[in-house]
C-alpha positions as CSV (number, residue, x, y, z in Angstrom):
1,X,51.4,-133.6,-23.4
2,X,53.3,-130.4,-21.2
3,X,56.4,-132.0,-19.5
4,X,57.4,-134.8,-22.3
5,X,60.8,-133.8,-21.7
6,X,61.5,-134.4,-17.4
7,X,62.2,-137.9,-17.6
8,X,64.9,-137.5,-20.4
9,X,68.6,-137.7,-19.0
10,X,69.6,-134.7,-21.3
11,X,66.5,-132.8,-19.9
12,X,68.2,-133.7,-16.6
13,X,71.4,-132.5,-17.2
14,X,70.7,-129.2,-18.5
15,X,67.3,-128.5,-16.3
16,X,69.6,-127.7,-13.2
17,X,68.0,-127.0,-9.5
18,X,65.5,-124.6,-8.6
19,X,62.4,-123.4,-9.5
20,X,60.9,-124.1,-13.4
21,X,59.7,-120.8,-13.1
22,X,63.5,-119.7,-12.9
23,X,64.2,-122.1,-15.9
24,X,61.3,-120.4,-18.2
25,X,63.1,-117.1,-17.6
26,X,66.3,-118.5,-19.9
27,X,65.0,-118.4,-23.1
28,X,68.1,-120.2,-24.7
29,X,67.2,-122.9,-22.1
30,X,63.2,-123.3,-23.0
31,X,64.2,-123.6,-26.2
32,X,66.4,-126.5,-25.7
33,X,64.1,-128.2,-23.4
34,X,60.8,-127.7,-25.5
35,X,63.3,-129.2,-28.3
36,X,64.5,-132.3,-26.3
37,X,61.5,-134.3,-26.8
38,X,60.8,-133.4,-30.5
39,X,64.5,-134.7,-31.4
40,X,64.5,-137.4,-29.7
41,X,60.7,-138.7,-29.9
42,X,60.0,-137.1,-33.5
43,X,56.3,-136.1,-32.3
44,X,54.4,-134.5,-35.0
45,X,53.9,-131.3,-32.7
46,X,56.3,-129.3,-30.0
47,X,54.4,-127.9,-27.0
48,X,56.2,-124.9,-25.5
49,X,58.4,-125.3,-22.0
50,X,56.7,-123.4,-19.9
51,X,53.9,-123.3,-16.9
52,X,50.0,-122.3,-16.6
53,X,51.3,-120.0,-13.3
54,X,53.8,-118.0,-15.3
55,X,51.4,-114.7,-16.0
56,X,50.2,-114.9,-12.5
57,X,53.8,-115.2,-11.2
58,X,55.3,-112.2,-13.8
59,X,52.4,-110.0,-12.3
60,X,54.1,-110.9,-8.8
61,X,50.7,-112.4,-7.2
62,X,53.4,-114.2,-5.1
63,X,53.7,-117.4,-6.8
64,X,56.7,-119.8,-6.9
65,X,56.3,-123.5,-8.2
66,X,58.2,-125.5,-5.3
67,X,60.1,-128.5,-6.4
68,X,58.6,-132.1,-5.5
69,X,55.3,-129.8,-4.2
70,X,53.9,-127.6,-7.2
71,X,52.8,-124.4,-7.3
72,X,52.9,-122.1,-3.6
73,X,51.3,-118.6,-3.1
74,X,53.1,-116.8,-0.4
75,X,49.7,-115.0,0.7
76,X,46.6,-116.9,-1.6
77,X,43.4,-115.2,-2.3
78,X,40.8,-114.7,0.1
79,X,39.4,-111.7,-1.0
80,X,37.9,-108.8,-2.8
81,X,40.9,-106.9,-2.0
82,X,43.5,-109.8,-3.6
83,X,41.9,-108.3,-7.5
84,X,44.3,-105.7,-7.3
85,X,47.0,-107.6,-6.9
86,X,45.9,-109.5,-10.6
87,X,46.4,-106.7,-12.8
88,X,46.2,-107.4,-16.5
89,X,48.8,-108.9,-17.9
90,X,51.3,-106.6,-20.1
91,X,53.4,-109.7,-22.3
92,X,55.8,-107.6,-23.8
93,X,56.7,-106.1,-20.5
94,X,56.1,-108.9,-18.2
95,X,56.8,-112.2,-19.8
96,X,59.4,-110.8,-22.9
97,X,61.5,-114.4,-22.3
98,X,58.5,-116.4,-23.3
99,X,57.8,-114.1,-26.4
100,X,61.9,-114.7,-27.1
101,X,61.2,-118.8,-26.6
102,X,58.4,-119.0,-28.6
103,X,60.3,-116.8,-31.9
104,X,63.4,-119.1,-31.1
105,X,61.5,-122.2,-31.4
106,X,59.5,-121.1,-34.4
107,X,63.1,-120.6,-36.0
108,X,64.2,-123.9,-35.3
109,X,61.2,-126.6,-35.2
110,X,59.7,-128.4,-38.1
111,X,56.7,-129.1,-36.6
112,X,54.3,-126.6,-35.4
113,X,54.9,-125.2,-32.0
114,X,51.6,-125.6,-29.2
115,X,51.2,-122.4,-26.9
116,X,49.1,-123.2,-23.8
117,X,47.7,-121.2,-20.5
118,X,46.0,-122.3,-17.8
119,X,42.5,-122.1,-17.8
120,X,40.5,-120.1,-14.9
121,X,39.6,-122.6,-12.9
122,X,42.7,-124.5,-12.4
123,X,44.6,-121.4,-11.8
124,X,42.4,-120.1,-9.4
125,X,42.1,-123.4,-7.1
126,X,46.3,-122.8,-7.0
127,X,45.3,-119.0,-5.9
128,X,43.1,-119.9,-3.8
129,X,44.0,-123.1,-1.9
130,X,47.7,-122.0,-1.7
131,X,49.4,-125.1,-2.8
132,X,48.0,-128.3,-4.5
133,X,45.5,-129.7,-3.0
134,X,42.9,-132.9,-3.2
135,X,39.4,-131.5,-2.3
136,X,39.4,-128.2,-3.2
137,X,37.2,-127.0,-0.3
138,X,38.6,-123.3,-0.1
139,X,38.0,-123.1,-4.2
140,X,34.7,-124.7,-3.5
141,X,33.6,-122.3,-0.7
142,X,34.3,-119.4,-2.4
143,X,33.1,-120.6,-5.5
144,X,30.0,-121.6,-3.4
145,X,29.6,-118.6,-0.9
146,X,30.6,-115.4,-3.2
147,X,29.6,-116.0,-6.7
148,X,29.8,-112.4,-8.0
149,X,33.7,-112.5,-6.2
150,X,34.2,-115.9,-7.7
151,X,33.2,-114.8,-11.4
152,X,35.1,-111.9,-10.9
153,X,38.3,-113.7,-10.3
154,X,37.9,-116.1,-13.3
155,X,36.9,-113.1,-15.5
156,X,40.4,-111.8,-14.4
157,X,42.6,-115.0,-15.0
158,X,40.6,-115.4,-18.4
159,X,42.0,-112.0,-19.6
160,X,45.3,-113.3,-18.2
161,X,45.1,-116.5,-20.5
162,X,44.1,-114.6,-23.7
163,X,46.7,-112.1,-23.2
164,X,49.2,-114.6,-22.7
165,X,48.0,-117.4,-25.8
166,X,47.4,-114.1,-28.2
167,X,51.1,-112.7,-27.1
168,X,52.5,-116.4,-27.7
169,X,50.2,-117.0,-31.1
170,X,51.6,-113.2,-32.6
171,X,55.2,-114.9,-32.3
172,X,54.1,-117.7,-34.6
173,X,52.7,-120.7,-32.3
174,X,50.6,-122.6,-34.3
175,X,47.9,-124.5,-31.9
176,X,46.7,-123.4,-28.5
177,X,45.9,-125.6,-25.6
178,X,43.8,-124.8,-22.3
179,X,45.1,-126.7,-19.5
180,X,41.9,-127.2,-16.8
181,X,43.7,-130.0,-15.0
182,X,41.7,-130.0,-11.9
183,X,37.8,-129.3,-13.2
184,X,36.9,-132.6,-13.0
185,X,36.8,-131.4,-9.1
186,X,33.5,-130.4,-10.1
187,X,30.3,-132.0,-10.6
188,X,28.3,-131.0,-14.3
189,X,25.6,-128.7,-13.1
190,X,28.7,-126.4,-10.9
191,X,31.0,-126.8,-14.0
192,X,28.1,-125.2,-16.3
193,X,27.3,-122.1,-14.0
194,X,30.9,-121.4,-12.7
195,X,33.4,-122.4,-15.1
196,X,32.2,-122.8,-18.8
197,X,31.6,-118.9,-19.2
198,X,35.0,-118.5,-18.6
199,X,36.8,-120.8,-20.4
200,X,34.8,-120.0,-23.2
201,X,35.7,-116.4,-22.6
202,X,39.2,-117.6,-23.4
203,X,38.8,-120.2,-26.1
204,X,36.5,-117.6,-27.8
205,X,39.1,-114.9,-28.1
206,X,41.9,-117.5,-29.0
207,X,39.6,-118.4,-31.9
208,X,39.3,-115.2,-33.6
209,X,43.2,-116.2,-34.4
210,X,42.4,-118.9,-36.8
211,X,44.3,-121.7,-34.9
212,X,43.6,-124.4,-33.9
213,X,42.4,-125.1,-29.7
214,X,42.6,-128.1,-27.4
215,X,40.6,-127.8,-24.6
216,X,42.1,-130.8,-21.8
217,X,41.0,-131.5,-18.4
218,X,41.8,-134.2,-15.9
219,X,39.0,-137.2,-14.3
220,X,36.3,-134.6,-16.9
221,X,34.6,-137.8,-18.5
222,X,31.1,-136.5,-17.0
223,X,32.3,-132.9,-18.4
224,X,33.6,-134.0,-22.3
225,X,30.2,-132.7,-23.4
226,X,30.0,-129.4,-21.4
227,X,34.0,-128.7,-22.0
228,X,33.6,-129.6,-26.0
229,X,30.6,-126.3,-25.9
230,X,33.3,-124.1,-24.6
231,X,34.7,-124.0,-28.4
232,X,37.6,-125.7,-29.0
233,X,38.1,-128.1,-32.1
234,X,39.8,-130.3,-29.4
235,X,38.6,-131.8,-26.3
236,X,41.4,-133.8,-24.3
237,X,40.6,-137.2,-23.0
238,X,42.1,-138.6,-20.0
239,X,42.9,-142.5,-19.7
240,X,39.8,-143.1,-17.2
241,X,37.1,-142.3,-20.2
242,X,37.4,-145.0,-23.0
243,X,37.9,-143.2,-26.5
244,X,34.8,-144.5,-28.0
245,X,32.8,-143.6,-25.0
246,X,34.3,-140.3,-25.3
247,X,33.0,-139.9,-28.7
248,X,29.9,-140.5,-27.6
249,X,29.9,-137.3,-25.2
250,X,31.2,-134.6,-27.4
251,X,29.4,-133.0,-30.6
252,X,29.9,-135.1,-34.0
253,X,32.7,-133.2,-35.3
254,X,35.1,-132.5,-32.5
255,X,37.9,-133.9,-32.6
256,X,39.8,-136.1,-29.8
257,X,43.0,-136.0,-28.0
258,X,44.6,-138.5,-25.5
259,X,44.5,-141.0,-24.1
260,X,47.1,-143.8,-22.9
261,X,47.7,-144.2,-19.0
262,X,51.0,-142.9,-19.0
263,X,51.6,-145.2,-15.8
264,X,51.4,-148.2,-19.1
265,X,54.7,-146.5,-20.2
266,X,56.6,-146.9,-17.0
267,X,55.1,-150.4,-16.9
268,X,57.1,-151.7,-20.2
269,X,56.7,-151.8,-23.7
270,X,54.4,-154.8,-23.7
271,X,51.8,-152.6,-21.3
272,X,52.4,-150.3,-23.4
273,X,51.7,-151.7,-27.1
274,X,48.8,-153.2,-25.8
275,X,46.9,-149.7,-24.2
276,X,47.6,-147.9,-27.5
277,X,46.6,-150.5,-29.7
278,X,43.3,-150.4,-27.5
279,X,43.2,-146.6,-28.3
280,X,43.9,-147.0,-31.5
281,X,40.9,-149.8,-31.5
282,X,38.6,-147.7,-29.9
283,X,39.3,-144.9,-32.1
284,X,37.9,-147.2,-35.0
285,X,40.0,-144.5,-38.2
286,X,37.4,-141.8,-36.9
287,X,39.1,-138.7,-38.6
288,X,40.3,-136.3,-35.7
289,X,42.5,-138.3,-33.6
290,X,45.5,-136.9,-32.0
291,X,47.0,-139.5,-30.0
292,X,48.5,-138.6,-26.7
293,X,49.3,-139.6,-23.2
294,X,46.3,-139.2,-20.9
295,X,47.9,-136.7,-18.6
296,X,51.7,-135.5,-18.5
297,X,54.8,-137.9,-18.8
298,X,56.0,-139.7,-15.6
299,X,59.4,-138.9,-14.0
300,X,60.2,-142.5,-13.9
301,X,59.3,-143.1,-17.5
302,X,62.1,-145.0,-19.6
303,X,63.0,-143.2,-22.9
304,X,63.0,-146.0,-24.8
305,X,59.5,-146.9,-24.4
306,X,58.0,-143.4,-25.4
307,X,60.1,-143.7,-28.5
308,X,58.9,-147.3,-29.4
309,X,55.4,-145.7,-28.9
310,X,55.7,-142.4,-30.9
311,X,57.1,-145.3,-33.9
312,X,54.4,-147.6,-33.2
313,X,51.4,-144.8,-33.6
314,X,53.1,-143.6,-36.6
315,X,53.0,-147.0,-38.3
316,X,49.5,-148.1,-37.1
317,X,47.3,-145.3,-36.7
318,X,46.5,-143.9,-40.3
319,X,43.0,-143.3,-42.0
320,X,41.2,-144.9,-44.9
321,X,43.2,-142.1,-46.7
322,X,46.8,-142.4,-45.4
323,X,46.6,-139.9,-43.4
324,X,47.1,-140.1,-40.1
325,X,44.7,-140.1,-37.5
């Protein structure tokens, strides 16, 4: 998962103060932090340093990512006026340091390299409520109240996420994953009619690449089924939806990523061994497993834990075949 690297002390020591959005602009200094975890962890994958607001923020929508708070939108959208101020997003021109990052790392890594965006959805509640927030009425009242505005907006920010995966993909990324963090906001039948078009929009395009997508969402268990028909190979599984139930909810065929509670981590390795070998139960050697965290790293998490883990899952979760899952 995005942000392995902020509870490492080396992440700390070279991450400096400030806003991430100031860090992503350093391409010498992506590079090493989108490293840091790979080195020390040896994960079979690298996911770039980066954030789902950076193509809204190099268009200068107004967008800064305030420590300890998230993302902040100096004036956030409230109407049909705020489209001008999305216009399409121009990589070359307006995010050349990410381009720069992701050519570095492709140098360097052994592994593949994971672009990501954020999806619509999720980067339009930011838009739209401002700051983080835990209802999401603003979203949901213009979502609600002005559906041709609404669809509108997401249509925008999809063209914002393909331009942005495509540009990152062209410098060699190898995967691409859709960050919807916050859709599980939404019940099934608002999720179908609001959101899927969109993110299918996006997932679509990124597929006439030839790589592989993850599709990941956060408290989606009552969405696996809706998100898995957007197109990805991948649907991400947070730790609330049991593996095997999540299985259940997604097309034979797709694969699975996720899903220990990353708050087992900071508990200690025995909390630890214990959710993943549940994972790894509940998995059962079904082929098209990538075993993750359920959500990003916690600050407080000890190093040594994650690197126990990353050595455990190597050692116990292979296939019939040796492969692993």
């Amino acid at each position: 998962m995005r942000q392995a690297g902020r509870s490492l002390p080396e992440y700390r020591a070279i991450r400096g103060s400030g806003s991430i959005l100031e860090a992503i602009a350093i391409p010498d200094l992506s590079i090493e932090i989108t490293l840091q975890p790979v080195r020390r962890y040896g994960t079979d994958a690298a996911i770039l340093y980066s954030d789902i607001m950076t193509p809204v923020h190099a268009v200068g929508f107004g967008v800064d990512i305030a420590p300890g708070v998230g993302p902040v939108v100096d004036q956030p959208f409230r109407a049909a006026s705020d489209l001008e101020r999305l216009r399409p997003l121009e990589p070359d021109e307006d995010t050349p340091y990410v381009l720069e990052t992701v050519r570095g790392l492709v140098r360097e890594l052994t592994v593949p390299l994971i672009a990501f965006a954020g999806a619509p959805f999720t980067v339009a509640s930011y838009l739209i409520e401002g700051r983080p927030s835990r209802t999401y009425e603003r979203t949901k009242a213009l979502m609600l109240g002005d559906e041709a505005l609404w669809h509108a907006l997401l249509d925008r920010l999809a063209d914002s996420a393909i331009a942005s995966l495509r540009s990152q993909i062209d410098c060699g990324a190898a995967a691409a994953q859709l960050f919807d963090s916050w859709a599980g906001a939404l019940c099934p039948a608002d999720y179908e009619r609001y959101v899927l078009p969109h993110s299918s929009k996006v997932l679509a395009a990124i597929g006439a690449t030839g790589v592989p997508r993850i599709h990941f969402g956060v408290n989606t268990g009552e969405l696996l089924g809706l998100m898995a028909r957007a197109g990805a190979e991948v649907v991400g599984v947070d730790w609330r939806t049991p593996l095997d139930v999540a299985r259940a909810r997604v097309p034979s065929g797709t694969a699975l990523q996720g899903n220990l509670d990353p708050a087992r981590v900071v508990a200690g390795w025995e909390a630890t061994e214990a959710g993943a070998r549940d994972v790894l139960a509940r998995n059962d050697a079904a082929p098209g497993h990538v075993f993750n965290l359920g959500h990003g790293v916690l600050p407080d998490t000890d190093p040594s834990i994650l690197e126990r883990l990353v050595e455990f899952v190597h050692r116990n979760g292979q296939l019939d075949d040796g492969s692993r899952s």
